[in-house]
C-alpha positions in Angstrom: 0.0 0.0 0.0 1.2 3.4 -0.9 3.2 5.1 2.5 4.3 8.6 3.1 6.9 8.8 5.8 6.3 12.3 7.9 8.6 13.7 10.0 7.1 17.3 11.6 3.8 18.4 11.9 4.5 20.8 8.8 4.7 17.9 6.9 1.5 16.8 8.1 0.4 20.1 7.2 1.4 20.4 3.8 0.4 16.7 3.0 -3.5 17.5 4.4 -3.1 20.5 2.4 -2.0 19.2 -0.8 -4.4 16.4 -0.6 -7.3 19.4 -0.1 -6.7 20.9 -3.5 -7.0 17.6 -5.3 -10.2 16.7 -3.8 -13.3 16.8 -5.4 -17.1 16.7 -4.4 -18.3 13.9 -2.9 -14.9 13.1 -1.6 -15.0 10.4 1.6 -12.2 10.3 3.7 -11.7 7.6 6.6 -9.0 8.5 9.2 -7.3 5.3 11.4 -5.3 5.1 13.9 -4.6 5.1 17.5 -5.4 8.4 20.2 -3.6 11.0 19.7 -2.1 9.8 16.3 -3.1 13.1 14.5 -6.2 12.7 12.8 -7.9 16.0 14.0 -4.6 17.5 13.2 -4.7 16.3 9.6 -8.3 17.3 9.5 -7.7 21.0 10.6 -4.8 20.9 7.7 -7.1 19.9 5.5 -9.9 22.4 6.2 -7.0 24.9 5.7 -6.6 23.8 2.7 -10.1 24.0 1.7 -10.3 27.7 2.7 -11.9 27.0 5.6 -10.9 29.8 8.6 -12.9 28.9 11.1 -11.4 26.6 14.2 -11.7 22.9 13.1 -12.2 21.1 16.6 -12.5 17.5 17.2 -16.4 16.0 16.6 -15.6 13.5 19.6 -18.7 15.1 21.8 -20.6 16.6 19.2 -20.2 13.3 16.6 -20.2 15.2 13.5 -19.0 19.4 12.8 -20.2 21.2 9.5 -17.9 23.8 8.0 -19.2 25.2 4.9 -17.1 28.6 4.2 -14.3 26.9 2.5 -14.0 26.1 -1.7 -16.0 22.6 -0.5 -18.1 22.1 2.6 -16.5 19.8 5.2 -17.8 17.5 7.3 -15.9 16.1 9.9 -17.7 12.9 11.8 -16.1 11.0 15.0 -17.4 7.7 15.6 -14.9 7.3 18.4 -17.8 6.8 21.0 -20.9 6.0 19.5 -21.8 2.0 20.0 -22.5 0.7 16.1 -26.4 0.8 16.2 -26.0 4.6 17.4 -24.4 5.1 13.8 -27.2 4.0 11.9 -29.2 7.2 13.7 -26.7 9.4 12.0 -28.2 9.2 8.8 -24.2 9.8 7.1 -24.6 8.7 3.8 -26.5 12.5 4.1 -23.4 13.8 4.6 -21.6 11.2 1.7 -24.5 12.7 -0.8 -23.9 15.9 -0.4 -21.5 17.9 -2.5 -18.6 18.1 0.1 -15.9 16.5 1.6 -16.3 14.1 4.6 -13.7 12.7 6.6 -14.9 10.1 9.0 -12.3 9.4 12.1 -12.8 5.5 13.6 -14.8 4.7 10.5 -13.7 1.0 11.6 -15.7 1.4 14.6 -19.2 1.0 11.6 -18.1 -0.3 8.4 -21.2 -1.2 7.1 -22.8 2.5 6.9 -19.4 3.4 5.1 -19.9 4.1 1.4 -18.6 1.4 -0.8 -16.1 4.2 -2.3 -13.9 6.2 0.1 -10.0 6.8 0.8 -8.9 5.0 3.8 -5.7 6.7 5.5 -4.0 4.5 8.4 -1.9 7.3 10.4 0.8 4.9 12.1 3.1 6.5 15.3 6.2 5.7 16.9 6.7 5.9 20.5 10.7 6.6 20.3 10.4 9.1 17.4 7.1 11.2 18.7 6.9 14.1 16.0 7.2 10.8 13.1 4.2 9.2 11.0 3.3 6.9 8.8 0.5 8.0 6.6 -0.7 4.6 4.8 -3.3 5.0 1.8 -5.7 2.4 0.9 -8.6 3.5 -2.1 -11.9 1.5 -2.2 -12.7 2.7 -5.4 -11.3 3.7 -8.7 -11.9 7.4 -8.1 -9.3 7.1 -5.0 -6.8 4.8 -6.5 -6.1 8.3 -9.2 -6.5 10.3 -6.3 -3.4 8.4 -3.9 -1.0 8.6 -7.5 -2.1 12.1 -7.8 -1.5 12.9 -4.0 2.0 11.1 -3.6 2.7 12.7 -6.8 2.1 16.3 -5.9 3.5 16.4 -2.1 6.7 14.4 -3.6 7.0 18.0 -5.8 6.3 19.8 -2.9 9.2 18.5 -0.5 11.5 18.2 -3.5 10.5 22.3 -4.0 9.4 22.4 -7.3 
């Protein structure tokens, strides 16, 4: 599976915000990993990168946060806490059918009310290196397989400085 190694969290930064200018309506994006891996971190780069200037905070309370200033709307779902028959009261593929992005942290946590098309990202840490990632890219869908070539791609020009 397609990896980007990240080393700061300007990296992180300037991946979530390259990956924002390649992403298109109806864009699904599902964030893994463990607590305090970075997903809301990635998210708020990403929102940045979709013009958004209001304060991306994390859904974990609220379950999902609607931002709708930016080029696309964003919405930003948690399913951290919510048991998987709680999920189904969500009505998300609302949010999938709508002409925005949504990024869905712990979409593990209700497969089955994921759309059969998203971008799954793995965000891996390392205890003896804590500023390092692993960003790990896995399409479900032919739209998302472009989408990773195009991402690596374009943040490979970016850190090269072209």
């Amino acid at each position: 599976m397609p990896t980007i190694h990240i080393e700061s969290l300007d990296e992180t930064a300037t991946l979530a915000q390259t990956l924002a200018q390649l992403l298109t309506p109806y864009s699904v994006i599902c964030l893994e990993g463990t607590l305090g891996a970075g997903k809301t971190t990635f998210t708020q780069s990403l929102a940045a990168g979709l013009g958004i200037r209001r304060a991306v905070k994390s859904p974990s309370y609220t379950l999902v946060r609607e931002y709708e200033e930016g080029r696309l709307p964003l919405y930003h779902i948690d399913l951290y806490r919510l048991e998987e028959a709680a999920v189904e009261d969500l009505y998300l593929e609302d949010y999938y059918e709508s002409p925005g992005v949504t990024v869905i942290e712990w979409g593990s946590n209700a497969p089955e009310e994921l759309p059969k098309e998203h971008l799954l990202i793995e965000i891996k840490t390392f205890a003896e290196q804590p500023t390092v990632r692993e960003f790990i890219f896995q399409a479900k869908g032919n739209k998302y397989e472009r989408l990773i070539q195009q991402l690596i791609d374009e943040y490979l020009k970016h850190k090269k400085g072209e």
